[in-house]
C-alpha positions as CSV (number, residue, x, y, z in Angstrom):
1,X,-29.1,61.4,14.1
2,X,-29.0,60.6,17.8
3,X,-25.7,60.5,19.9
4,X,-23.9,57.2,20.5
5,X,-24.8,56.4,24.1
6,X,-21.4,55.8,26.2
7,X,-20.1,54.2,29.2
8,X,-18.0,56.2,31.9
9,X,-15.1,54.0,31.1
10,X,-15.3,55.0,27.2
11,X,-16.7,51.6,26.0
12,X,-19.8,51.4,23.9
13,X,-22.5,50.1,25.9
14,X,-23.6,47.2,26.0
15,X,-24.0,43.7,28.1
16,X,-21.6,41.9,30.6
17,X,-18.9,40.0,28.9
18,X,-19.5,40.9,25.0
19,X,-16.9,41.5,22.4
20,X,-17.0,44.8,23.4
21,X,-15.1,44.3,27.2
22,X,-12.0,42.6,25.3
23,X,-8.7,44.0,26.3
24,X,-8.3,46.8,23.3
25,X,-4.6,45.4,23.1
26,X,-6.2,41.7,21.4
27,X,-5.8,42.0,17.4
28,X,-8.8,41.3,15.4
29,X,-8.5,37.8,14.1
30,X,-9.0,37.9,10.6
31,X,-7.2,38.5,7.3
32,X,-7.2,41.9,5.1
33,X,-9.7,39.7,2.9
34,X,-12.2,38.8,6.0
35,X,-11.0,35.5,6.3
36,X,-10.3,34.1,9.4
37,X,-6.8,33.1,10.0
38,X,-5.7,30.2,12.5
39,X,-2.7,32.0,13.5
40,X,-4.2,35.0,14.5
41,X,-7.1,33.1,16.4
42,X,-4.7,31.9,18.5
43,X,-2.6,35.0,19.4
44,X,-6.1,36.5,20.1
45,X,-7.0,33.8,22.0
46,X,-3.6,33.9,24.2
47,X,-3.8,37.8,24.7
48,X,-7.8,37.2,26.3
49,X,-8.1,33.4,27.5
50,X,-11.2,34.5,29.3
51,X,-12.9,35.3,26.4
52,X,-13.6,32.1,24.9
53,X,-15.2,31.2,28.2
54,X,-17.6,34.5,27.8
55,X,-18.4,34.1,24.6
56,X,-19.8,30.5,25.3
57,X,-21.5,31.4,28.1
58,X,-23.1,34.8,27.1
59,X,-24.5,32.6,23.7
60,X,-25.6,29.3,24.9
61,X,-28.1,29.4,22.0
62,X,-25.6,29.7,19.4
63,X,-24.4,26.6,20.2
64,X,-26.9,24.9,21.1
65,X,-28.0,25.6,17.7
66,X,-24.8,24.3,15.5
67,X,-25.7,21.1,14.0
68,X,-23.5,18.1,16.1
69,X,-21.8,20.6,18.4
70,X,-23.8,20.3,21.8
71,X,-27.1,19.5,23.1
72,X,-28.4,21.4,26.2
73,X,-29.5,18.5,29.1
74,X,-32.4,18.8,31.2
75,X,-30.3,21.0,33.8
76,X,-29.4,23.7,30.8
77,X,-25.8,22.7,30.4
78,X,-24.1,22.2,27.2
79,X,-23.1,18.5,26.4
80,X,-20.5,18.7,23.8
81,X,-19.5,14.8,24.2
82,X,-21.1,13.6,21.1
83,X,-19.1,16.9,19.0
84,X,-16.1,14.9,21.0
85,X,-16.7,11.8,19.5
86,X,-17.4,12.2,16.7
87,X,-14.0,14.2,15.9
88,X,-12.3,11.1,17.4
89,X,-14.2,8.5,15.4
90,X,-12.8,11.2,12.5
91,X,-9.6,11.0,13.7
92,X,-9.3,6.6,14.1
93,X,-10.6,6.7,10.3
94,X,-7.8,9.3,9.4
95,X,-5.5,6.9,11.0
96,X,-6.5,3.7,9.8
97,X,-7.2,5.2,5.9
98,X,-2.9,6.0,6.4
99,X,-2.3,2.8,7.4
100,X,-3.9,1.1,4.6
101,X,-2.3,3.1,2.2
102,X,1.1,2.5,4.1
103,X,0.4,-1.5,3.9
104,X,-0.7,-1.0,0.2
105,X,2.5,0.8,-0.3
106,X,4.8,-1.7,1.1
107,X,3.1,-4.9,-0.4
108,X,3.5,-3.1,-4.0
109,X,6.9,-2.1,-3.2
110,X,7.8,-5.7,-2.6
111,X,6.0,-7.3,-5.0
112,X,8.0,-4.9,-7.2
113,X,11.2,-5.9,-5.8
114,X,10.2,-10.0,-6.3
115,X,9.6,-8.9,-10.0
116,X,13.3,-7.1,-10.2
117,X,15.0,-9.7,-8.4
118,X,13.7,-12.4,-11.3
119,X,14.4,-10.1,-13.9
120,X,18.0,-10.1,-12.4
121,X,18.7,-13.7,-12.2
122,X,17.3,-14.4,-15.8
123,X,19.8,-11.4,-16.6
124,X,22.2,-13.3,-15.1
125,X,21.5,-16.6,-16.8
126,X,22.1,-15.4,-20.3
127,X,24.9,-16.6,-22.2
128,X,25.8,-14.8,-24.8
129,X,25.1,-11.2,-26.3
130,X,22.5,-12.2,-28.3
131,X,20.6,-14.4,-25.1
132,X,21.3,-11.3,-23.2
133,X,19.7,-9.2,-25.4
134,X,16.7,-11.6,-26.2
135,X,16.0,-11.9,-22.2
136,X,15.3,-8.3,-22.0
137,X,12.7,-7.9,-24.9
138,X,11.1,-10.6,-24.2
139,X,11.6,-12.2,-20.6
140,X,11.5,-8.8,-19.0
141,X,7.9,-8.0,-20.3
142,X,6.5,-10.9,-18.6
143,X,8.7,-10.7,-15.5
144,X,8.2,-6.9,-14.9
145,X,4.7,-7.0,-16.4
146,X,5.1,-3.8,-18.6
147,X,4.8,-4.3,-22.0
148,X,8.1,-3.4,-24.0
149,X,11.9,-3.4,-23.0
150,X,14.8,-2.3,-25.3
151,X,18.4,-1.7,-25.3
152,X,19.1,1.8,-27.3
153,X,22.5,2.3,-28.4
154,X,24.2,5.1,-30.1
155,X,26.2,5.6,-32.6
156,X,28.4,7.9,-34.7
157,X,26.2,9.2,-38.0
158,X,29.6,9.5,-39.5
159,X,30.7,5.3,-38.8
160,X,29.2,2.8,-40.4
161,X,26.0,0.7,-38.2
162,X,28.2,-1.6,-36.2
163,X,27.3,-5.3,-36.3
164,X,24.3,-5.6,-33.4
165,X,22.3,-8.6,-32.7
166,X,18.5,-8.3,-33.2
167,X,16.6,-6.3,-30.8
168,X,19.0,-3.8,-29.9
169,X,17.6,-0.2,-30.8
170,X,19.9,1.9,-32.4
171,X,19.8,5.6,-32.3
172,X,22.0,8.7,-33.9
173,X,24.6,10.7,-31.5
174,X,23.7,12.6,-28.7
175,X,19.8,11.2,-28.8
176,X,20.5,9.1,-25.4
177,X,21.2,12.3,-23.7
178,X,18.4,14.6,-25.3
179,X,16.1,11.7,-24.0
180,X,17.0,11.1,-20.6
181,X,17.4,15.0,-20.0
182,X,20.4,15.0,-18.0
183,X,19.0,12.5,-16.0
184,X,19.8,9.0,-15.0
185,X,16.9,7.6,-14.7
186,X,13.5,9.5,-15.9
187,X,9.7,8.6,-15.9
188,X,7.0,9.9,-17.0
189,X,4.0,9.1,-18.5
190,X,3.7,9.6,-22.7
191,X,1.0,10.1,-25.0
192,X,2.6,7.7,-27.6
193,X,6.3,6.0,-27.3
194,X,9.5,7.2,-29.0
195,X,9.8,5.0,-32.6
196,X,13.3,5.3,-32.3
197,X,13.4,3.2,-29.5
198,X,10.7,1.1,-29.5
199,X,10.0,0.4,-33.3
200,X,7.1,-1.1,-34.1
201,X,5.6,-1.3,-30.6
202,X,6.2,2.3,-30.2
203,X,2.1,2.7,-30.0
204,X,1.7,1.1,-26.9
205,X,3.5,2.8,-24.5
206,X,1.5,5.0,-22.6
207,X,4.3,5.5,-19.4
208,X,8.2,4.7,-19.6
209,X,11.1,4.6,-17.8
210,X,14.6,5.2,-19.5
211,X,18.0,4.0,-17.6
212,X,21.1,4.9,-18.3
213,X,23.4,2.5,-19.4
214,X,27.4,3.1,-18.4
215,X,28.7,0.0,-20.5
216,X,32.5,1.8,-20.2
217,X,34.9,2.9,-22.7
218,X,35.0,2.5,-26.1
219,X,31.2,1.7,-25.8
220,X,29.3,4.2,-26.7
221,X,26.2,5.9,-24.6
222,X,23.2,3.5,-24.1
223,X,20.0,3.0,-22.1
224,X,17.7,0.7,-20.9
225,X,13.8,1.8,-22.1
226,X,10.8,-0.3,-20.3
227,X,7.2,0.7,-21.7
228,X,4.1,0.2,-20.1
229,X,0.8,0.7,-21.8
230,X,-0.5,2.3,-18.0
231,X,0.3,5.5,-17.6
232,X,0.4,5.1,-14.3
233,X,3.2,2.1,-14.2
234,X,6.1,4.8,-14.6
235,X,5.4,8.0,-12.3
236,X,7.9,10.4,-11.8
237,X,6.7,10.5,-8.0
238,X,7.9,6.6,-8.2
239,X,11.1,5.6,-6.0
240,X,13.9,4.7,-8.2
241,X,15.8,2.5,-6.7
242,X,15.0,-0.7,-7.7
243,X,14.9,0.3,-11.5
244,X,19.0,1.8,-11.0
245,X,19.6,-1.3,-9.6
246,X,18.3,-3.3,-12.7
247,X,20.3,-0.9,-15.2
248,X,23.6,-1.8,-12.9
249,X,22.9,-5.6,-13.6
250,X,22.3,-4.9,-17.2
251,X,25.2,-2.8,-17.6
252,X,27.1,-5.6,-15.7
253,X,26.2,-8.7,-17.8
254,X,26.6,-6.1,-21.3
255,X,30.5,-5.9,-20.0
256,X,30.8,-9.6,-19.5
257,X,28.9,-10.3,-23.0
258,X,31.2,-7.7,-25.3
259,X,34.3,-9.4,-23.1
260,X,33.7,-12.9,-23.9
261,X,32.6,-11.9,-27.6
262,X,29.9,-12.8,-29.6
C-alpha cells in the first residue's frame, strides 16, 4: 500500500477551501446513528461561519443540480430566488391552512354555545320534576343534536327504588363514581353505550359525555349522560366548559323541582 500524501501543516491534501481546511475544533454534525441533527448543524455552523460560504462556492454544481434550489444565469451565478419563493408561498399556505382551522374552530365553538344556551332556557322553562325531566330526554336531543340524554341516579341496594318519574336512569351505589372515574366531567368515545344508563337506546351511542350532578344533601350521587351516535361528538381533547356549565343549570333546576315537590 502507498503512503498517505501529507501537507507541511499536517492536513490531508487536498483543494482550497474543502471540508478538510475546517477549524479541527468544529464538531461533526451528525448523530451516533448518522443522522444529521439541527442542533449540532448549527453549533458547527457558529464555530466556522465561513464554511458555508466555501462549500457553496467550491460546489456550484451541486447545487445547481438540486431540483428547485437554484439555476445558474448566463453570467454563472447561482439564482436561488425561485427556492425563495417557493418556501414563502409554503409558508402563506401554512398560515392561511391555521387560520381556517382557527375560524372553523370558533364558528363550531359558538354554534355549540347557541345550542347550550337553548338547552338552558328550555331547562329553565320546566315546571315541575317530571317536565324537567321530560325536557332533557327529549328536548335536549334535538337542541344539542346528539342523540340520547339521561338523568342517572343512585341508589342504596339496601332501600327500597324511591318513587322517580319516568325517564330518570337509576343505577346501584357507587356506579356514578366507577363511571365518571373520579372525574367531573369525562368523554370519550364507546363502542356500544352503558344499558344502565341509557336502556334501550343504549345501542346507539358511539361517543358520550357524563356530568356530574351535585343535587346536595340527602340527594344521593347523580349525573347527566348525553350520547351521540358520532364518535367524534364527545372527544376527550373537547373543551369542557360549556357542558359544566349545562350540568350547573341542571343541577340548579333539580334543587328547585325536589323543593317545590312533585
Amino acid at each position: 500500500m502507498g503512503k498517505r500524501r501529507t501537507r507541511d501543516d499536517g492536513r490531508s491534501a487536498g483543494g482550497p477551501g474543502t471540508a478538510a481546511a475546517s477549524p479541527a475544533a468544529a464538531p461533526a454534525p451528525g448523530t451516533p446513528g448518522g443522522a444529521l441533527d439541527p442542533a449540532a448543524v448549527r453549533r458547527f455552523l457558529t464555530d466556522d461561519p465561513e464554511f458555508l460560504a466555501r462549500f457553496i462556492l467550491d460546489h456550484p454544481d451541486l447545487w445547481a443540480g438540486l431540483p428547485g434550489m437554484a439555476v445558474r444565469r448566463p453570467d454563472g451565478a447561482l439564482d436561488l430566488s425561485n427556492y425563495l419563493v417557493g418556501r414563502l408561498r409554503g409558508d402563506i399556505d401554512h398560515l392561511k391552512a391555521q387560520q381556517r382551522e382557527i375560524i372553523d374552530t370558533t364558528r363550531a365553538n359558538a354554534a355549540i354555545q347557541g345550542r347550550v344556551h337553548r338547552a338552558v332556557l328550555a331547562l329553565l322553562e320546566a315546571g315541575t320534576l317530571e317536565q324537567l325531566v321530560n325536557t332533557v330526554s327529549c328536548d335536549l336531543t334535538m337542541l344539542l343534536d346528539i342523540d340520547i340524554a339521561q338523568v342517572v341516579v343512585e341508589i342504596d341496594d339496601r332501600s327500597a327504588v324511591p318513587r322517580c318519574p319516568d325517564g330518570v336512569r337509576l343505577v346501584a351505589s357507587g356506579a356514578v363514581g366507577r363511571l365518571l372515574d373520579g372525574q367531573s366531567i369525562r368523554l370519550r368515545a364507546v363502542s356500544e353505550g352503558d344499558q344502565r344508563i341509557y336502556g334501550p337506546g343504549f345501542g346507539l351511542v358511539g361517543s358520550e359525555a357524563l356530568v356530574r350532578l351535585d343535587i346536595g344533601s340527602p340527594s344521593p350521587p347523580a349525573l347527566l349522560a348525553l350520547g351521540s351516535r358520532r364518535a367524534e361528538m364527545f372527544d376527550p381533547g373537547m373543551r369542557t366548559d360549556m357542558l359544566a356549565f349545562l350540568g350547573r343549570v341542571v343541577e340548579h333546576a333539580l334543587r328547585q323541582a325536589l323543593i317545590r315537590g312533585y
